[in-house]
C-alpha angles and dihedrals in degrees: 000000000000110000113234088250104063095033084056095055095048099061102102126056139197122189129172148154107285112194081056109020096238112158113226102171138006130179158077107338093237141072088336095050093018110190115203145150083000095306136099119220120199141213111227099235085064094046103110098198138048093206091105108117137179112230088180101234098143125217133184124214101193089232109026093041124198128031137155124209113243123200123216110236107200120202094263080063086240106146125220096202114223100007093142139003139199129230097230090178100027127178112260099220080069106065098156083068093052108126097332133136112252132222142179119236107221110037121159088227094041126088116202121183128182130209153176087255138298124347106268 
């Protein structure tokens, strides 16, 4: 079991786009960045970029149901393909997938940095 402390200093997160710098999300690790089974899934009002988009591959996970795949479009217009995905028919015992934007982890082009709350 995690100690106060480090649960504590892990309640604010930061991920973005490292090979660019590009921020993606930003906010309070919990039902608005939820972390789980290695993935973050985000609430659209701490998303940090609009450059989610679907690219309408679909995809089924047997107990979390529909998703489609979204590609993140950057500024220079360059695509990383499959980056995120939505659960368009999600399960309803999972609301905190409901309609968010998905994300792995640990991705080699992704940054995530943890912190004690929001940058002064």
């Amino acid at each position: 079991m995690a100690d106060s402390a480090t649960t504590k200093a892990r309640n604010w997160v930061r991920i973005s786009h490292h090979p660019t710098g590009t921020p993606l999300a930003e906010g309070p690790v919990g039902w608005n960045i939820m972390p789980f089974e290695g993935n973050f899934y985000i609430r659209r009002k701490f998303l940090r970029t609009d450059g989610f988009k679907v690219n309408f591959i679909p995809g089924l996970c047997v107990y979390k149901f529909l998703y489609v795949w979204m590609d993140l479009v950057l500024a220079t217009g360059e695509r990383v393909r499959n980056l995120g995905w939505m659960y368009w028919l999600p399960n309803p015992l999972f609301p905190f997938i409901w309609f968010r934007v998905g994300i792995p982890q640990s991705h080699p082009e992704l940054e995530v940095e943890y912190s004690t709350g929001p940058p002064s």
